[in-house]
Backbone as XML, in Angstrom:
<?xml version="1.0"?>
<chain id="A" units="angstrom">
  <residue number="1" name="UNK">
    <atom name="N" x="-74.783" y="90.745" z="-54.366"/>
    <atom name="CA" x="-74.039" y="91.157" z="-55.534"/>
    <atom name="C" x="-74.931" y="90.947" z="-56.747"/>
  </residue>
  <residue number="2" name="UNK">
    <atom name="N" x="-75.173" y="91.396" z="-57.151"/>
    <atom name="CA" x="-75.601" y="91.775" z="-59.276"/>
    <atom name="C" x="-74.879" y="91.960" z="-59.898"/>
  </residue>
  <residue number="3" name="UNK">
    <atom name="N" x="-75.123" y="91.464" z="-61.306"/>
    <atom name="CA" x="-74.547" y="90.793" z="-62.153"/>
    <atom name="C" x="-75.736" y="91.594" z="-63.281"/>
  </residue>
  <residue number="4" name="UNK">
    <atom name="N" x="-74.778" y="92.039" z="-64.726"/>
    <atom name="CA" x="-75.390" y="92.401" z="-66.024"/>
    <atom name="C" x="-74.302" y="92.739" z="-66.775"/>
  </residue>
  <residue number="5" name="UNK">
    <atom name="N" x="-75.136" y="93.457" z="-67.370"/>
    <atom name="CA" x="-74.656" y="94.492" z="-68.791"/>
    <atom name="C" x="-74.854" y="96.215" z="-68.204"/>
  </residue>
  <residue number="6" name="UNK">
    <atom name="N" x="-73.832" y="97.004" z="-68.479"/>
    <atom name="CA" x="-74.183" y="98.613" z="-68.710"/>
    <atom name="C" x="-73.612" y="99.523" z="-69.595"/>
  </residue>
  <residue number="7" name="UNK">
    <atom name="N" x="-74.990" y="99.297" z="-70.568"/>
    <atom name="CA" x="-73.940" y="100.280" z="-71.995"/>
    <atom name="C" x="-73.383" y="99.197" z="-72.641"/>
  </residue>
  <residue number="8" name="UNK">
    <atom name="N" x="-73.824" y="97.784" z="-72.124"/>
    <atom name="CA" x="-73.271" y="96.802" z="-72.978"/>
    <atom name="C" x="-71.698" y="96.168" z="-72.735"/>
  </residue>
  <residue number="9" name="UNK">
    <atom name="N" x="-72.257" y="96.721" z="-71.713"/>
    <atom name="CA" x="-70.526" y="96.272" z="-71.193"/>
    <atom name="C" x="-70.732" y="95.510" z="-69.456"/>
  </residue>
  <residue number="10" name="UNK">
    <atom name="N" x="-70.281" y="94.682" z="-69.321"/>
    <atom name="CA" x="-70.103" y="93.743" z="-68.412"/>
    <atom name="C" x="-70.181" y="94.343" z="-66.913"/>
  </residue>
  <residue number="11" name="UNK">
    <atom name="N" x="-70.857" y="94.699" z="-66.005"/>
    <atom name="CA" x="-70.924" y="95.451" z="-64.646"/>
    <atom name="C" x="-71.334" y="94.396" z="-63.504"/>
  </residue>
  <residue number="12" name="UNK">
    <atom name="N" x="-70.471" y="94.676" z="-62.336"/>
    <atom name="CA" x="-71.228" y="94.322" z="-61.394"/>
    <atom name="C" x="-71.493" y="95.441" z="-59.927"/>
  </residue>
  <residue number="13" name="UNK">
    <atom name="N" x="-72.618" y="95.298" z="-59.582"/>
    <atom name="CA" x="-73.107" y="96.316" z="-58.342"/>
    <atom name="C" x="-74.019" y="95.699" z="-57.252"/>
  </residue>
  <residue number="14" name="UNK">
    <atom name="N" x="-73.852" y="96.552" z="-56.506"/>
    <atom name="CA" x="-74.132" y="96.395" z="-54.958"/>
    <atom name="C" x="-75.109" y="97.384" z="-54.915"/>
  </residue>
  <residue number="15" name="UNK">
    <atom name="N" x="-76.313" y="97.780" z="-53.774"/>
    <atom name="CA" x="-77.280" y="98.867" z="-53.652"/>
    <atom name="C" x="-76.099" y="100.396" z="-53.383"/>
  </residue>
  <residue number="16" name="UNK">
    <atom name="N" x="-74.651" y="99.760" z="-53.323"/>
    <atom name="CA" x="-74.247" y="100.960" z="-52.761"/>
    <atom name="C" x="-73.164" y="101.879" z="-53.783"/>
  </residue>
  <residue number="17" name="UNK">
    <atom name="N" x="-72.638" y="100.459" z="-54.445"/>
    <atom name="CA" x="-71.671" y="100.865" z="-55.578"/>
    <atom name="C" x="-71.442" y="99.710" z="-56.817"/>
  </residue>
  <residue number="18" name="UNK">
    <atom name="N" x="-71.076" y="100.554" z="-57.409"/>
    <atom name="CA" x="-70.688" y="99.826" z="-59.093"/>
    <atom name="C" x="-69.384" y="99.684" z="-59.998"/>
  </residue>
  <residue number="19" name="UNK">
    <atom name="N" x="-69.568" y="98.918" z="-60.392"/>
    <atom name="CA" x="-67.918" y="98.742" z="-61.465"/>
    <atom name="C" x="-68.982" y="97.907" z="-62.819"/>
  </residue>
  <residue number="20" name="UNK">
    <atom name="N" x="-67.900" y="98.797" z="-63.817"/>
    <atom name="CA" x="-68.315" y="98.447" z="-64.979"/>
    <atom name="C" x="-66.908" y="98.798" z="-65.880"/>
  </residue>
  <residue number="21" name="UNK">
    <atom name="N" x="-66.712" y="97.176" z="-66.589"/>
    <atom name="CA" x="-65.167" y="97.284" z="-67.029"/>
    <atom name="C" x="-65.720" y="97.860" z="-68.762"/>
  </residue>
  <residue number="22" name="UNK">
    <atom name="N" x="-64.681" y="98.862" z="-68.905"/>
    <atom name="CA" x="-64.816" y="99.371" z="-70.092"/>
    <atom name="C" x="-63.523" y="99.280" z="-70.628"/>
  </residue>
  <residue number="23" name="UNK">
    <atom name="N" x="-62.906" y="98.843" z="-71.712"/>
    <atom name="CA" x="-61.498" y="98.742" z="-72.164"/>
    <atom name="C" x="-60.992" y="97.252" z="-72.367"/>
  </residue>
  <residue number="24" name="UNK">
    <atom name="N" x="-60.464" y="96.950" z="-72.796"/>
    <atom name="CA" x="-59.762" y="95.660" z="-73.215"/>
    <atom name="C" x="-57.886" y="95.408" z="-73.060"/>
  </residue>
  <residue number="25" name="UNK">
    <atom name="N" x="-58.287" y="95.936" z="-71.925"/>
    <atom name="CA" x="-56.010" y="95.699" z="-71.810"/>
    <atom name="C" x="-56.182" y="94.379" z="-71.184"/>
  </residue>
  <residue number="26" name="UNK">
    <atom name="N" x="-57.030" y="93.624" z="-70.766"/>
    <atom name="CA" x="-57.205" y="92.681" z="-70.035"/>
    <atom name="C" x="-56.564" y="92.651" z="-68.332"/>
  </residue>
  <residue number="27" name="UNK">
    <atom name="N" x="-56.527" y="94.066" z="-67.965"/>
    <atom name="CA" x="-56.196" y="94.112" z="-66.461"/>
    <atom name="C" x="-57.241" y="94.765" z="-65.685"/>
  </residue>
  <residue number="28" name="UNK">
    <atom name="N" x="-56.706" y="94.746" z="-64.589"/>
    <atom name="CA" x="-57.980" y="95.153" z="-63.539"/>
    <atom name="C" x="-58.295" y="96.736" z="-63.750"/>
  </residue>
  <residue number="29" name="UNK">
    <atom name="N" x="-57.630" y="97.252" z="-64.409"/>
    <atom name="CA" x="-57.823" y="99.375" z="-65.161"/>
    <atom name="C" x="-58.919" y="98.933" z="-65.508"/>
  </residue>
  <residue number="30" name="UNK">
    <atom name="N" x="-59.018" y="98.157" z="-65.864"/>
    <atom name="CA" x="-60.191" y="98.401" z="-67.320"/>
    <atom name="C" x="-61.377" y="98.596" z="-66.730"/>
  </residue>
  <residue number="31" name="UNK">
    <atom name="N" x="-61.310" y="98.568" z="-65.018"/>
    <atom name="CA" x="-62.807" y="98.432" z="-64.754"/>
    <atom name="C" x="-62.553" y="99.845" z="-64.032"/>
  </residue>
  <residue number="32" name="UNK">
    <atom name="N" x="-64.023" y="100.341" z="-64.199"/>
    <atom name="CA" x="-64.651" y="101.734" z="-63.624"/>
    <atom name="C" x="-65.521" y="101.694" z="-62.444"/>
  </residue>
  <residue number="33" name="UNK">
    <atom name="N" x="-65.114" y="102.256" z="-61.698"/>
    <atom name="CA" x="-66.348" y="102.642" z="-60.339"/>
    <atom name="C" x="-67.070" y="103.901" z="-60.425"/>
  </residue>
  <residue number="34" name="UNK">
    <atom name="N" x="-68.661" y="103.450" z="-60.978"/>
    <atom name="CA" x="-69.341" y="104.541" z="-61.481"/>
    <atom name="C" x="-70.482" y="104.899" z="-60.219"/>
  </residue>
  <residue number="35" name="UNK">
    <atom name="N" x="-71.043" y="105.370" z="-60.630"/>
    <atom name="CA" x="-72.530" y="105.543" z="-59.950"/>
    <atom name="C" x="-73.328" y="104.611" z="-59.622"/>
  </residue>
  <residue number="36" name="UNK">
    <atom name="N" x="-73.822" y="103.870" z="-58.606"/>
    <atom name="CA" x="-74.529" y="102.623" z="-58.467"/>
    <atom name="C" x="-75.718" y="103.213" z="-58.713"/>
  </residue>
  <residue number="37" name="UNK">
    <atom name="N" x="-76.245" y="104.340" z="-58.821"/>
    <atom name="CA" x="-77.543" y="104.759" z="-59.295"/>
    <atom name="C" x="-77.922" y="104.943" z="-60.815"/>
  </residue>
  <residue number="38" name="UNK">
    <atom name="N" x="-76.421" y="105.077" z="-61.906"/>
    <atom name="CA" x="-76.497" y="104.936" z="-62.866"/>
    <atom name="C" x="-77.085" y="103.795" z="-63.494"/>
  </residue>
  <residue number="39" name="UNK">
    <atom name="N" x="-76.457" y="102.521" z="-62.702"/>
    <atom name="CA" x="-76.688" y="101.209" z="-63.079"/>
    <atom name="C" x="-77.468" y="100.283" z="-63.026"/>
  </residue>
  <residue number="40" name="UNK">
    <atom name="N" x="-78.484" y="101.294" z="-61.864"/>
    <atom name="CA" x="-79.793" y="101.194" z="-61.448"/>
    <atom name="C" x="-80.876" y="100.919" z="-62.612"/>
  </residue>
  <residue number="41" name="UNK">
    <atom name="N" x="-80.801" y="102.544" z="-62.691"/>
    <atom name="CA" x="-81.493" y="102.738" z="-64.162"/>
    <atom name="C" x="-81.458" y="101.889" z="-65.130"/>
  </residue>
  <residue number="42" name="UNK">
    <atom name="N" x="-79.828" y="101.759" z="-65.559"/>
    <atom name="CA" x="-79.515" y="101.458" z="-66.789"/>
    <atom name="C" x="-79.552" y="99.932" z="-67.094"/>
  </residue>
  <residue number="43" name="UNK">
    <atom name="N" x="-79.201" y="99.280" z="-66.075"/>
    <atom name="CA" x="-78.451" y="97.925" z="-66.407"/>
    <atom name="C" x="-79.567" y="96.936" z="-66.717"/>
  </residue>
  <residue number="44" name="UNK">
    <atom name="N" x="-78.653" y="96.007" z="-67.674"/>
    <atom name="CA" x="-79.391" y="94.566" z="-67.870"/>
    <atom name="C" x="-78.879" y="93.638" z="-66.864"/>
  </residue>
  <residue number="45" name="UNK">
    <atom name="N" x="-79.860" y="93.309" z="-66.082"/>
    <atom name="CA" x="-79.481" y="92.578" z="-65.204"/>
    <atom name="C" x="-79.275" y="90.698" z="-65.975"/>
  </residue>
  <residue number="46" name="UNK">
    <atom name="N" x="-78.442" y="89.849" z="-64.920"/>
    <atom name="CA" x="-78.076" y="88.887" z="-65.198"/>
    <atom name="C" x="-78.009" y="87.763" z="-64.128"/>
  </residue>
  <residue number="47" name="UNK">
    <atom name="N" x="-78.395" y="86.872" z="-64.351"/>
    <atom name="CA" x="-77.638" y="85.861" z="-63.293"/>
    <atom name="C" x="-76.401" y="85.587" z="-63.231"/>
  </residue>
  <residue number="48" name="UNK">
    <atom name="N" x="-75.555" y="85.473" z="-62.253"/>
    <atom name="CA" x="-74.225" y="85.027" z="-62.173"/>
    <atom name="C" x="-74.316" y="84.113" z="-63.220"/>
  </residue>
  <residue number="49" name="UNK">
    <atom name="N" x="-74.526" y="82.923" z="-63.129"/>
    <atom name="CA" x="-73.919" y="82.115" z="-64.147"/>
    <atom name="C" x="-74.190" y="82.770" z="-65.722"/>
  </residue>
  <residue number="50" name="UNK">
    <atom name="N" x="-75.068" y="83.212" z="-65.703"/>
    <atom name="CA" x="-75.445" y="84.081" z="-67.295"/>
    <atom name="C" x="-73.846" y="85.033" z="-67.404"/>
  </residue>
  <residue number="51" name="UNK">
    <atom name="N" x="-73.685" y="86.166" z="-66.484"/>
    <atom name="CA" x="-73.105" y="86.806" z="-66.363"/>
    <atom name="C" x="-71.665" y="85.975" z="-67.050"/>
  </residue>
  <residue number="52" name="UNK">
    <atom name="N" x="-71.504" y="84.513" z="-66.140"/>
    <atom name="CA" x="-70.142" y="83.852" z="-66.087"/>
    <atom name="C" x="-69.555" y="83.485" z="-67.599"/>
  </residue>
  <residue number="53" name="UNK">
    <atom name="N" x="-71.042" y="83.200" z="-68.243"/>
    <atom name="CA" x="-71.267" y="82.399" z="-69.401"/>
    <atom name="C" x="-70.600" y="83.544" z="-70.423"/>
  </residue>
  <residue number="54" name="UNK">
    <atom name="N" x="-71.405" y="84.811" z="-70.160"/>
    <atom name="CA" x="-71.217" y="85.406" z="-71.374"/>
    <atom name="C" x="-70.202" y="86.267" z="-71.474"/>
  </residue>
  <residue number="55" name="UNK">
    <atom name="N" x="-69.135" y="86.656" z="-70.213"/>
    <atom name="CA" x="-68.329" y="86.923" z="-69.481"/>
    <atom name="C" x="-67.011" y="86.244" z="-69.291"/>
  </residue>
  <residue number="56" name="UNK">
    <atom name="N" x="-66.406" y="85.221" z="-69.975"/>
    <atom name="CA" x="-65.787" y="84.383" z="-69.219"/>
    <atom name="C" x="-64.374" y="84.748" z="-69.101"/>
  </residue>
  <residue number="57" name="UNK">
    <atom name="N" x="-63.818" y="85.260" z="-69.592"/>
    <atom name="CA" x="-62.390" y="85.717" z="-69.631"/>
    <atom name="C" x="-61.860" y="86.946" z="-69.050"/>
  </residue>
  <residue number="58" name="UNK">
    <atom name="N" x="-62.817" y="88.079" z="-67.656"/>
    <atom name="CA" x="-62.660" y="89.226" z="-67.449"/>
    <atom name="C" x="-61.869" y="89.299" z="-66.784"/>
  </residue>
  <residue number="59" name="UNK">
    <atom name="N" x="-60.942" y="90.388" z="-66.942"/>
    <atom name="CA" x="-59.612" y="90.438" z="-65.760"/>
    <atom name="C" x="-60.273" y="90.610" z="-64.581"/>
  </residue>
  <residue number="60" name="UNK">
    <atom name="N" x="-59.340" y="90.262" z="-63.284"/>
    <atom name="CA" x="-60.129" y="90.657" z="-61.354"/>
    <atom name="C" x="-60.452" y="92.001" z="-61.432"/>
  </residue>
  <residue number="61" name="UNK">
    <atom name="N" x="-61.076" y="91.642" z="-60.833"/>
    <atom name="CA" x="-62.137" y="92.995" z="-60.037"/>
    <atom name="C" x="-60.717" y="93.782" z="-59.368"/>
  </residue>
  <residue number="62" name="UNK">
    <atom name="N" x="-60.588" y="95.111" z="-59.369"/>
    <atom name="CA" x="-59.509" y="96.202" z="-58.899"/>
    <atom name="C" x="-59.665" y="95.573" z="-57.374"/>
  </residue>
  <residue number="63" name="UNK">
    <atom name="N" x="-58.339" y="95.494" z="-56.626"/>
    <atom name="CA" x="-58.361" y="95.437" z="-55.058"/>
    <atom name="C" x="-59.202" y="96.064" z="-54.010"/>
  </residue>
  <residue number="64" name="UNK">
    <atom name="N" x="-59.759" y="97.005" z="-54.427"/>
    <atom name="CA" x="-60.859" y="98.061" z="-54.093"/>
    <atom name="C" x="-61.893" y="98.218" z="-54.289"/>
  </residue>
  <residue number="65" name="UNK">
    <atom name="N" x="-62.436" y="97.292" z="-55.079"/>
    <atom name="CA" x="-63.762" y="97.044" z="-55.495"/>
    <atom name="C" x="-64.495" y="96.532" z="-54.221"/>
  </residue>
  <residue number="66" name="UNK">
    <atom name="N" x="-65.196" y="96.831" z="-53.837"/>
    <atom name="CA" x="-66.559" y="96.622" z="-52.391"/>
    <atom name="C" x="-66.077" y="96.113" z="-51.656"/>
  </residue>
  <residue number="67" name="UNK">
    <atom name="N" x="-64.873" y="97.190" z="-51.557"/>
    <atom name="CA" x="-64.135" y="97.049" z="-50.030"/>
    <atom name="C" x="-65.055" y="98.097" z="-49.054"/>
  </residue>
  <residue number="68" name="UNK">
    <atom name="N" x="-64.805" y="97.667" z="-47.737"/>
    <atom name="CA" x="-65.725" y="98.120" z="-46.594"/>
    <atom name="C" x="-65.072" y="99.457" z="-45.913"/>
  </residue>
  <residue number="69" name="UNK">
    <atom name="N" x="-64.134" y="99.273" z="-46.560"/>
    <atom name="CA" x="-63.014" y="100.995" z="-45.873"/>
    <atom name="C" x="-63.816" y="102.232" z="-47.153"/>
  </residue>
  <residue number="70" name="UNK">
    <atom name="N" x="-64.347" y="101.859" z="-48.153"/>
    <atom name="CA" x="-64.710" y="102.615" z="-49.289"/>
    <atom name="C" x="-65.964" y="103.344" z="-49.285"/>
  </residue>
  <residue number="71" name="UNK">
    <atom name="N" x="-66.579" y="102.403" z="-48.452"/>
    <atom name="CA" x="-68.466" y="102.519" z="-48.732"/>
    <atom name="C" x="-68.632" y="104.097" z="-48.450"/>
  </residue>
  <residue number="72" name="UNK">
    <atom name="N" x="-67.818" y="104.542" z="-47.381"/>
    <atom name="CA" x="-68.566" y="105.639" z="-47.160"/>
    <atom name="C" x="-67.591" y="107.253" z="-47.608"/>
  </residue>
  <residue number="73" name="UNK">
    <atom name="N" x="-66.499" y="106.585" z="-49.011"/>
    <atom name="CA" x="-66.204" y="107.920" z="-49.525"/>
    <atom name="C" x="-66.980" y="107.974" z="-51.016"/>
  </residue>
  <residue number="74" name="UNK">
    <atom name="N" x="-66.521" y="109.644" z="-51.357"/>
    <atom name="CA" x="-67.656" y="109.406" z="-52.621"/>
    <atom name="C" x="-66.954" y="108.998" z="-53.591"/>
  </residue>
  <residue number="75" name="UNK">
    <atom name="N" x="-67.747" y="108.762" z="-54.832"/>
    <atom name="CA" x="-67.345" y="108.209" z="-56.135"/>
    <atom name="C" x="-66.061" y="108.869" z="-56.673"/>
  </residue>
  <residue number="76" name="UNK">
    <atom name="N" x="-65.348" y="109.938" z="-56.289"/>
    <atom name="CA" x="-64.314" y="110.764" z="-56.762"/>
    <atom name="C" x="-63.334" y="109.986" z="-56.035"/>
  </residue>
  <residue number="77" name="UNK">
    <atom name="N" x="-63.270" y="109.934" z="-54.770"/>
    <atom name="CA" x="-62.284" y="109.239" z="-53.861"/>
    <atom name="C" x="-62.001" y="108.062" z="-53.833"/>
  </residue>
  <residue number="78" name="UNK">
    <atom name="N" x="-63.079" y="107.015" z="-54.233"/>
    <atom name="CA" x="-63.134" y="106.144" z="-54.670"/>
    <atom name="C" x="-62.001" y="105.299" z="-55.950"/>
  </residue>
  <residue number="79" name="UNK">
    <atom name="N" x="-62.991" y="106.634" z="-56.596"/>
    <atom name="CA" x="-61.798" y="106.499" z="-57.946"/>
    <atom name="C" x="-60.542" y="106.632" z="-58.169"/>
  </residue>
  <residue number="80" name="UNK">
    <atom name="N" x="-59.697" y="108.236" z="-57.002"/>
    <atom name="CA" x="-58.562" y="107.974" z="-56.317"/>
    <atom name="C" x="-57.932" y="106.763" z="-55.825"/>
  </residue>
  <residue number="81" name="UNK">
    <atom name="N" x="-58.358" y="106.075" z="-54.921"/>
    <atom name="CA" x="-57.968" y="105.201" z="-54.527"/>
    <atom name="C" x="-57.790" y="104.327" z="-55.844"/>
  </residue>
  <residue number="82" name="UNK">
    <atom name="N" x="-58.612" y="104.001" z="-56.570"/>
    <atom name="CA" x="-58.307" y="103.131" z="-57.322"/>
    <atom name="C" x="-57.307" y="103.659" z="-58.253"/>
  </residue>
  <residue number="83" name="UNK">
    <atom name="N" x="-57.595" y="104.389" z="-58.547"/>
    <atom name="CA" x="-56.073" y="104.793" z="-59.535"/>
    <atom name="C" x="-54.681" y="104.657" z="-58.893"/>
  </residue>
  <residue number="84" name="UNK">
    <atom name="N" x="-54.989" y="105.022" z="-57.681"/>
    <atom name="CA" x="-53.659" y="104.995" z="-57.025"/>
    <atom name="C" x="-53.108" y="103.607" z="-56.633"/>
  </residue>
  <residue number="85" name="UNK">
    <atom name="N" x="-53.973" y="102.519" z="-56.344"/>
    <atom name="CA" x="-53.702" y="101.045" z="-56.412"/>
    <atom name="C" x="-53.339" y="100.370" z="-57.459"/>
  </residue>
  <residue number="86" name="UNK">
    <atom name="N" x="-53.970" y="100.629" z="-59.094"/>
    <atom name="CA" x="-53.859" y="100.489" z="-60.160"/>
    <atom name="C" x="-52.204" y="100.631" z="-60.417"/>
  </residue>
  <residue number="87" name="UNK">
    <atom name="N" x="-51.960" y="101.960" z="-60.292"/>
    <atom name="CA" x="-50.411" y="102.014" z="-60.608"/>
    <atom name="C" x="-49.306" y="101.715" z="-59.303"/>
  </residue>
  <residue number="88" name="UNK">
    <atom name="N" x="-50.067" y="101.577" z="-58.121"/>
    <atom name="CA" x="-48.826" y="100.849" z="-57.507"/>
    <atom name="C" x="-49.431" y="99.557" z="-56.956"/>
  </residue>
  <residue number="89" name="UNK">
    <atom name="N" x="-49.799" y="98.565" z="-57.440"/>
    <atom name="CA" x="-50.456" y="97.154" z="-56.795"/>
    <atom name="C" x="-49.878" y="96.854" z="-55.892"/>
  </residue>
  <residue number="90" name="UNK">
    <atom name="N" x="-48.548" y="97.172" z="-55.128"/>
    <atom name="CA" x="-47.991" y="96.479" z="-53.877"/>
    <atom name="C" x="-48.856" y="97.257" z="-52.633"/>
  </residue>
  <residue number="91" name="UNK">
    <atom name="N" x="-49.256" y="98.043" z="-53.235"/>
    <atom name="CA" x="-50.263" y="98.863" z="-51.920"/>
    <atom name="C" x="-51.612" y="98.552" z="-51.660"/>
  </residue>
  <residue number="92" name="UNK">
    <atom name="N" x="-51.622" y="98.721" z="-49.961"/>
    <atom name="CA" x="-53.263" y="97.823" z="-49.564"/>
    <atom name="C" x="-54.546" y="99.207" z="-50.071"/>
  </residue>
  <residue number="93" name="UNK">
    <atom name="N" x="-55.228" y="98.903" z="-49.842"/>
    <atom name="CA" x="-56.584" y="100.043" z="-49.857"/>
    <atom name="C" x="-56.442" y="100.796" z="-48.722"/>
  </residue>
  <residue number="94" name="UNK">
    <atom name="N" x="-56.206" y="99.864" z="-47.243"/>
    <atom name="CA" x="-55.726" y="100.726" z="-46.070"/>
    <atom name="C" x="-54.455" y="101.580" z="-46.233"/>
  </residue>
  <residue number="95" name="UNK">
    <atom name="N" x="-53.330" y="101.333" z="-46.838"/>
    <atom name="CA" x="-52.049" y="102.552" z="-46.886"/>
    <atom name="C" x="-52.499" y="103.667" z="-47.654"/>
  </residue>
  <residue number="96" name="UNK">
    <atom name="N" x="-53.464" y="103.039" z="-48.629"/>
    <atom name="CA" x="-53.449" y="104.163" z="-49.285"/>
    <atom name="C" x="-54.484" y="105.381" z="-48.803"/>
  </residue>
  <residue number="97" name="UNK">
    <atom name="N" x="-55.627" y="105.071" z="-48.212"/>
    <atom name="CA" x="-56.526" y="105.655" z="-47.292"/>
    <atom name="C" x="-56.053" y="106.521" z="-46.506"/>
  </residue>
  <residue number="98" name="UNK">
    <atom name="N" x="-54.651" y="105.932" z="-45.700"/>
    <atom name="CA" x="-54.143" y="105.908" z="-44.935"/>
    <atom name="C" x="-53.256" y="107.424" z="-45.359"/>
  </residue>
  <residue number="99" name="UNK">
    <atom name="N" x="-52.520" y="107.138" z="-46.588"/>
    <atom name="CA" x="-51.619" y="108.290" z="-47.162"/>
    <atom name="C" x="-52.660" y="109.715" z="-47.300"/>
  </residue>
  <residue number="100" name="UNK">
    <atom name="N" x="-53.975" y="109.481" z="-47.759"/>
    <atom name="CA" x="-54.606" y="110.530" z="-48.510"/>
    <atom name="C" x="-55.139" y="111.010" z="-47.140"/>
  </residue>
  <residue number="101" name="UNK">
    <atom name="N" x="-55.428" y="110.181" z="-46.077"/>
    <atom name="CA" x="-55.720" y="111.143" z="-44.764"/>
    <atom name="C" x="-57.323" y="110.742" z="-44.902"/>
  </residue>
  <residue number="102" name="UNK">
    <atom name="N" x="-57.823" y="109.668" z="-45.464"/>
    <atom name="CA" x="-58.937" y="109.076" z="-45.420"/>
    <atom name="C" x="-59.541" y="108.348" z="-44.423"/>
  </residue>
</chain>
């Protein structure tokens, strides 16, 4: 896991995928699953504890964030899913996979 900044805004990514919270409602919306190649490029990387330090108050990571049912849809579906967890939180990543025929 990695730890930075992207665009100045708080991200964390994997070689495979990325979230980078943009927004201030202080809930788990606020974070985005972008391009892990964007963040490649772009990001200031950090150490966890740097990250923790300068970071300290961020809402959880979305239920769907580098889940292993995800890795292999693309960034659109991805983002489905997460929207669709976002507004109903009683639902797993598997039902919802599950509903869209994923």
């Amino acid at each position: 896991m990695n730890y930075g900044t992207f665009e100045m805004h708080p991200a964390v990514w994997t070689d495979r995928e990325a979230w980078v919270r943009y927004g201030a409602s202080g809930t788990d919306s606020d974070w985005r699953n972008i391009d892990f190649a964007q963040v490649m490029t772009g990001a200031r990387p950090m150490t966890k504890d740097e990250f923790e330090q300068a970071f300290p108050a961020l809402p959880p990571m979305p239920k769907a964030a580098f889940h292993a049912s995800l890795k292999d849809l693309s960034e659109r579906q991805r983002n489905l899913v997460v929207e669709v967890m976002a507004n109903h939180p009683a639902l797993t990543v598997e039902e919802v996979l599950m509903a869209f025929g994923m």
